[in-house]
C-alpha positions as CSV (number, residue, x, y, z in Angstrom):
1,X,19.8,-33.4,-37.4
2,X,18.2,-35.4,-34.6
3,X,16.7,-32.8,-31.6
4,X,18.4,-33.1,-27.9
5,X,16.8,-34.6,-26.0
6,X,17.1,-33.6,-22.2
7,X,16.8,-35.5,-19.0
8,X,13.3,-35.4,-16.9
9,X,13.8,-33.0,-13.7
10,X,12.9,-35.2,-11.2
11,X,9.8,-33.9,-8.8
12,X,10.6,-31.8,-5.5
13,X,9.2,-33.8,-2.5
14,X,7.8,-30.6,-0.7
15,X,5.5,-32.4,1.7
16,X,6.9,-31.9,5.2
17,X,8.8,-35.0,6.7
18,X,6.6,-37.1,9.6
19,X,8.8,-37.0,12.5
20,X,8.1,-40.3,13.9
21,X,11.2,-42.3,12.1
22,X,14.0,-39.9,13.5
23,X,14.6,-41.9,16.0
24,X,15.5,-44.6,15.0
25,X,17.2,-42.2,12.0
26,X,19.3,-41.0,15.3
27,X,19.8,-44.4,16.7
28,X,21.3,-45.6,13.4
29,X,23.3,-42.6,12.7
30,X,24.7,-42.7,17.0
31,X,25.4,-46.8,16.6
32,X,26.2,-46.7,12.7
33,X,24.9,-50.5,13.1
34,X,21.0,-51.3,12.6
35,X,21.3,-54.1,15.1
36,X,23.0,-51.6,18.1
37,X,20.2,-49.2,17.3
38,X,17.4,-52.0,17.2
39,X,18.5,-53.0,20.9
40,X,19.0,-49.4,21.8
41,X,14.7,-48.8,21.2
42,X,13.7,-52.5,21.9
43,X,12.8,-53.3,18.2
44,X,13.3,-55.9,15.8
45,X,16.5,-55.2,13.3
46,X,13.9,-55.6,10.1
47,X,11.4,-52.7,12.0
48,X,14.3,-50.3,12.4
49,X,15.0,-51.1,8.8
50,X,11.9,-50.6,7.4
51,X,11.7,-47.2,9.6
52,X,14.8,-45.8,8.0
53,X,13.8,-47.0,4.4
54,X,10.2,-45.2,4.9
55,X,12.6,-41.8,6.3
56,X,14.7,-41.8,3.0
57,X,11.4,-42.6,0.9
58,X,10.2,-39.7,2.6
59,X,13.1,-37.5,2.5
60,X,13.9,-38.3,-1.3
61,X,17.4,-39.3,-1.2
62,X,19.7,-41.7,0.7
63,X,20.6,-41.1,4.1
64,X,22.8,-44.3,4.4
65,X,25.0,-46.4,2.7
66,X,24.8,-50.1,3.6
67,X,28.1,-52.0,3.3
68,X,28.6,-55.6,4.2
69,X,29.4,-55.1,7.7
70,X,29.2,-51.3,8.3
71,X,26.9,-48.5,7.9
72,X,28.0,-45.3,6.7
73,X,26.2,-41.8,6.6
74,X,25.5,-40.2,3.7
75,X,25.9,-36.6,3.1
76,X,22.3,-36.5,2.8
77,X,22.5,-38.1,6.2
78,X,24.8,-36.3,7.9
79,X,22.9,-32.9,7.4
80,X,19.7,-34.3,8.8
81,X,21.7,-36.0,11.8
82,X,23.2,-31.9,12.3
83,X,19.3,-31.0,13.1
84,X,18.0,-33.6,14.6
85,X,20.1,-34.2,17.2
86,X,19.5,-31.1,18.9
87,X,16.2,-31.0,18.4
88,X,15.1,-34.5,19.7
89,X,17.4,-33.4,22.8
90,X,15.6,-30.5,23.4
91,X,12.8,-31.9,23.2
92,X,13.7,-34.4,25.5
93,X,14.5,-32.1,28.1
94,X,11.5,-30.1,27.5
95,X,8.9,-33.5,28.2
96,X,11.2,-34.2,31.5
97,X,10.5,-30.8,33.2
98,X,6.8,-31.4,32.3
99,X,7.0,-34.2,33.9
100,X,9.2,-33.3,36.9
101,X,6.8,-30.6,37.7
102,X,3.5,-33.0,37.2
103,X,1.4,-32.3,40.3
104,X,4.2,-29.4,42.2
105,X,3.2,-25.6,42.3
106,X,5.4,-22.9,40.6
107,X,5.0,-19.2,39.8
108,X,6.7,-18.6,36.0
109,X,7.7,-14.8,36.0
110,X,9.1,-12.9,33.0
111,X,10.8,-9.4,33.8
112,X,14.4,-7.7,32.2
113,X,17.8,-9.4,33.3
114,X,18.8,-5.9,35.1
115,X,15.9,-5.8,37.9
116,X,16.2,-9.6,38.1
117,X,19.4,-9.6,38.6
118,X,19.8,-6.3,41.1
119,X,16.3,-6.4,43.1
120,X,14.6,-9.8,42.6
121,X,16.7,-12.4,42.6
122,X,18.9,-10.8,46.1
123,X,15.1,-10.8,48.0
124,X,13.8,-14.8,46.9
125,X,15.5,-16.1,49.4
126,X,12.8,-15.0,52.0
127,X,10.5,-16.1,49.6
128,X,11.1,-19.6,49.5
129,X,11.9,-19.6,53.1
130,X,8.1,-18.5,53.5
131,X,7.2,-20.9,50.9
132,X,9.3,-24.0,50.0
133,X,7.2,-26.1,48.5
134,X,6.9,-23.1,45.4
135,X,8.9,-23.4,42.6
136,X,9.9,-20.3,40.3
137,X,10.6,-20.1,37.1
138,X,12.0,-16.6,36.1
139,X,12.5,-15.8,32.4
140,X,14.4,-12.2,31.5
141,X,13.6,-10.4,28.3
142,X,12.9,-7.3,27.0
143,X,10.1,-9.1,24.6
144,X,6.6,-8.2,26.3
145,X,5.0,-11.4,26.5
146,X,1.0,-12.2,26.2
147,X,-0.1,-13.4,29.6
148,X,-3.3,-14.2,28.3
149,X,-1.7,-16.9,25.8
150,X,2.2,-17.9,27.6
151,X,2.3,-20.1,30.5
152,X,3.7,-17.2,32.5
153,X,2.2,-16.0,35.4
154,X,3.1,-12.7,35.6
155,X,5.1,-9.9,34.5
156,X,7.4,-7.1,36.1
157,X,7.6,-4.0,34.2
158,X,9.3,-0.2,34.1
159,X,7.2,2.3,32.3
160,X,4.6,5.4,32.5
161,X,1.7,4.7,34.0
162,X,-0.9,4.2,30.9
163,X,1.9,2.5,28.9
164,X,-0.8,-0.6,27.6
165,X,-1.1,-2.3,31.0
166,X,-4.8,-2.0,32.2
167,X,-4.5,-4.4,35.0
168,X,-0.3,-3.4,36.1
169,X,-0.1,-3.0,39.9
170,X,2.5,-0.3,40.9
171,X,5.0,-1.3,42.9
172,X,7.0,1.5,43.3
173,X,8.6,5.0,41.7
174,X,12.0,5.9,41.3
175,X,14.3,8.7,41.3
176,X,17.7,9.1,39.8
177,X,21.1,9.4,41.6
178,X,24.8,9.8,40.9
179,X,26.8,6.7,42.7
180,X,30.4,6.2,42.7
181,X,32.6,3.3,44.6
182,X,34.2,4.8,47.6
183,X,37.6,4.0,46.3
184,X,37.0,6.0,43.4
185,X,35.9,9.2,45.3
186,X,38.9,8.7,48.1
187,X,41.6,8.8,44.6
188,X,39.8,11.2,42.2
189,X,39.3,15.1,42.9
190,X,36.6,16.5,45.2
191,X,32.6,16.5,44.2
192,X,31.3,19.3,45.1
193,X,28.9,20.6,42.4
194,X,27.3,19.2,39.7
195,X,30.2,20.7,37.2
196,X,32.8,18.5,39.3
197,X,31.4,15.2,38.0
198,X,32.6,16.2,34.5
199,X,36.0,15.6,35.9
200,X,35.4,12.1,35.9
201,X,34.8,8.8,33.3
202,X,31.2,8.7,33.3
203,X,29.4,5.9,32.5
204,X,26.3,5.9,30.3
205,X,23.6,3.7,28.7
206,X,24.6,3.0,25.1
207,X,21.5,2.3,23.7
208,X,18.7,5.5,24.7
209,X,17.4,4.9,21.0
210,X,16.0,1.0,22.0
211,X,13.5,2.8,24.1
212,X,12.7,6.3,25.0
213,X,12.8,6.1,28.7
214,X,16.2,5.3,28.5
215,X,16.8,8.9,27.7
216,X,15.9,9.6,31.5
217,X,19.3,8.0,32.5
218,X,21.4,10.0,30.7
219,X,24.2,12.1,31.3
220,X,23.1,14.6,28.9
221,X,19.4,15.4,31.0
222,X,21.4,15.6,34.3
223,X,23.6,18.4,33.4
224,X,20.9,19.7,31.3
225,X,18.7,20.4,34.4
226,X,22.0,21.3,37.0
227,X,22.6,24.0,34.3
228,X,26.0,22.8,32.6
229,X,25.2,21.3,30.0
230,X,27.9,22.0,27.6
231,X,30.4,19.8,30.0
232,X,32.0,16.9,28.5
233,X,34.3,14.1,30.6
234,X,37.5,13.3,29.8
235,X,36.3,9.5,29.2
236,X,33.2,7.9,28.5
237,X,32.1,4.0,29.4
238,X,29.0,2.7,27.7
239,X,27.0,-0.1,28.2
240,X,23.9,-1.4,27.3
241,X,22.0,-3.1,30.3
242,X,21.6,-1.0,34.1
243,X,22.9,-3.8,36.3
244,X,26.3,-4.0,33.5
245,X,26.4,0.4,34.5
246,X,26.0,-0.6,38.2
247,X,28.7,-3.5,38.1
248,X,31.4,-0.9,36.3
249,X,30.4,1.6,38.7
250,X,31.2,-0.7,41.7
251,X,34.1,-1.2,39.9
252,X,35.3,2.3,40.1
253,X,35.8,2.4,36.6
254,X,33.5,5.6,36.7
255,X,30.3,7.8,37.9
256,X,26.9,6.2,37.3
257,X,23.8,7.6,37.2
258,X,21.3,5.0,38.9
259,X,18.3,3.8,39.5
260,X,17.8,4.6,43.0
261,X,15.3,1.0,44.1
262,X,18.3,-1.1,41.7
263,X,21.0,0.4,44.1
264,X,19.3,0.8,47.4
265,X,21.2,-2.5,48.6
266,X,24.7,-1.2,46.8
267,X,24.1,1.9,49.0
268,X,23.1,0.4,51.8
269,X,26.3,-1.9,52.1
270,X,28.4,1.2,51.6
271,X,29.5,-0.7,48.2
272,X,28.5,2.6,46.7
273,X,28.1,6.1,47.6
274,X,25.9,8.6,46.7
275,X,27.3,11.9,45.4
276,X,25.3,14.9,45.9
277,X,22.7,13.5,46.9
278,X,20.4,17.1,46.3
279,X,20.9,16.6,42.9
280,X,18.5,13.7,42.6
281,X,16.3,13.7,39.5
282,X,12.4,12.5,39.9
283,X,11.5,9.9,36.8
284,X,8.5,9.7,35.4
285,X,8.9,6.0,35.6
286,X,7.9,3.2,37.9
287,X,7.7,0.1,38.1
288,X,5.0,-2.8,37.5
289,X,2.9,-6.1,38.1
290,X,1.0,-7.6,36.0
291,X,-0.6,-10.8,36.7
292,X,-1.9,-13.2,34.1
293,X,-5.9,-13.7,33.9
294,X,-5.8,-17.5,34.1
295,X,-3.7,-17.0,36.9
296,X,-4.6,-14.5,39.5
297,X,-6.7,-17.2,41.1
298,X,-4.4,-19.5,41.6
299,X,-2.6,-19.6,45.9
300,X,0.8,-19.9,44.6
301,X,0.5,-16.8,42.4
302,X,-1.4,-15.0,45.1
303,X,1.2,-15.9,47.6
304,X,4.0,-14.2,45.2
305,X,2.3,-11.4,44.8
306,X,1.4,-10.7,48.0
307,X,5.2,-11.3,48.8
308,X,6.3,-8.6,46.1
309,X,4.2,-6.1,47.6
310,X,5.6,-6.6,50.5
311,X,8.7,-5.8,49.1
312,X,8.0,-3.1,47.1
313,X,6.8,-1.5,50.2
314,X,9.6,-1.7,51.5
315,X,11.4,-0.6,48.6
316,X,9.1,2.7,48.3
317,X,10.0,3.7,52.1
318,X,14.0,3.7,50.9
319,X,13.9,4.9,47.6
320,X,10.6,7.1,47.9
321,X,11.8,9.4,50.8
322,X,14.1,12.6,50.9
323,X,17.8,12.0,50.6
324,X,19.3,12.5,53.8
C-alpha cells in the first residue's frame, strides 16, 4: 500500500514589510486603476506596477486581482488597505505640524485633564496676550512622562512633596472645602453642622484605589474628622475625574468636596458656594512644576514659567488664607 504523501507547508515570510511601496499600495487600492494612481504620484504606470508586484512579493500573497479593465482588491488587500490608511494619514499629519512649527517657538506642557481644564486653561488667555508669538501645546494624562527623553517641556503635578520630583517647583498648597450651587442650598434643608450635609446626594470620587491621595477627597475622611462618621446620604453620585465632581456640583445635582485652588474661580463667580466654611480640611498635597533639563534654558519655557508663578501666587493668596 503506497504511503501518503502530503503537500510541502509553504514557508512563513516573517521578515517585516519595507514601507516604501504603500503608497502607491494606497493609491491603487483609493483609484482601483494603476494608471489614476500613477498620475496621482507622478510615476510611470509600469513603476507603480512594478511597486505593487515587489509589495505582494513582499507580503507573500496577492493583494490585487487584475481584470481586463478593472482592478479589484483582494481580501489579502483589503486588510492591509484597513491599516494603512490610517497610518500613512497619521503620519501625514504628524510631518505637517513639524513642518508648520519649523522655525516658531512653543512650550509643550503635559498635566491631568482636571487642572487643565479648571485652572490652566481659564488663565492662558493673559498668557498669550503677554506673549503671542508662543505657541502651547498642552497634553492631559495621568501617565508621568520622562522630560529628560519626550519633547515636553514641562510638567504640572499634585503630590507630597518628596513624591520622585528632585527638581518640582511648588506652586501652591490646598485645602479641602464643601461647595454646593446656590440653587441647591436655596431648595434643600438648612446646613448648619457637619451632620446636615448627610441630608443631601453627595458626590464622591469613584476611583480612591487609582491613587492614594485620592483618599483625601473623600466623604468618608470628612465626617471622619467632624466626628460623624457613621452618617450615610440618602444618594450617592460618583465620578471619576475632579473637574466631572465640580461640573455635577455646579449642577446642583449634589454636595462636593473640592479642591479649594480648582474652585477658587467657581466661588468667586458665586457659581458655587461654600458651606461651612470652618470645616475646611488642610491636604497634604500640593501642587508642582517640573521643567525638562534640555529645556529650562530655553526664553519661551522661561517666559511660561515665570508666568505660572505668577499665577500660582496669586492662587496661594486665595486658597492659602483663612476662610472668611
Amino acid at each position: 500500500m503506497p504511503h501518503a504523501t502530503t503537500a510541502p507547508v509553504p514557508l512563513l515570510r516573517t521578515r517585516a514589510i519595507g514601507a516604501g511601496h504603500l503608497r502607491a499600495f494606497l493609491a491603487v487600492a483609493r483609484h482601483l486603476n494603476f494608471r489614476a494612481a500613477a498620475d496621482e504620484l507622478s510615476l510611470t504606470q509600469s513603476a507603480v506596477s512594478r511597486q505593487i508586484q515587489s509589495l505582494e512579493d513582499e507580503v507573500g500573497v496577492p493583494l490585487f486581482l487584475r481584470h481586463t479593465r478593472a482592478v479589484e482588491l483582494t481580501g489579502a488587500g483589503a486588510q492591509l488597505l484597513r491599516s494603512v490608511a490610517p497610518a500613512l494619514e497619521q503620519i501625514d499629519a504628524s510631518v505637517r505640524q513639524i513642518r508648520q512649527t519649523v522655525g516658531r517657538k512653543s512650550v509643550a506642557i503635559t498635566t491631568w485633564a482636571s487642572f487643565a481644564a479648571m485652572w490652566l486653561i481659564p488663565r492662558l488667555e493673559s498668557f498669550q496676550r503677554a506673549w503671542p508669538d508662543i505657541d502651547i501645546r498642552i497634553d492631559t494624562s495621568d501617565t508621568v512622562m520622562d522630560l529628560d527623553t519626550t519633547d515636553v517641556d514641562l510638567a504640572l503635578r499634585y503630590g507630597r512633596a518628596g513624591d520622585g520630583w528632585p527638581q518640582a517647583q511648588r506652586l501652591f498648597g490646598e485645602q479641602l472645602a464643601v461647595v454646593a450651587s446656590p440653587r441647591l442650598l436655596a431648595d434643600g434643608p438648612p446646613l448648619r453642622t457637619p451632620a446636615d450635609a448627610a441630608r443631601y446626594t453627595l458626590i464622591e470620587t469613584g476611583d480612591a484605589h487609582r491613587m492614594p491621595q485620592l483618599e483625601w477627597l473623600g466623604w468618608q475622611r470628612w465626617f471622619g474628622v467632624q466626628g460623624c462618621d457613621q452618617l450615610q446620604p440618602p444618594r450617592w453620585l460618583y465620578f471619576n475625574y475632579a473637574h466631572q465632581i465640580v461640573q455635577a456640583a455646579l449642577a446642583g445635582q449634589g454636595l462636593a468636596i473640592a479642591r479649594l485652588p480648582l474652585v477658587a474661580d467657581a466661588l468667586a463667580a458665586g457659581d458655587l458656594v461654600e458651606v461651612l466654611p470652618a470645616h475646611r480640611l488642610e491636604s497634604p498635597l500640593a501642587y508642582w512644576l517640573i521643567v525638562g533639563p534640555r529645556s529650562a534654558a530655553r526664553p519661551e519655557v522661561a517666559a511660561f514659567c515665570r508666568w505660572l508663578q505668577e499665577q500660582a501666587e496669586v492662587t496661594r493668596e486665595t486658597v492659602e488664607s483663612p476662610p472668611a
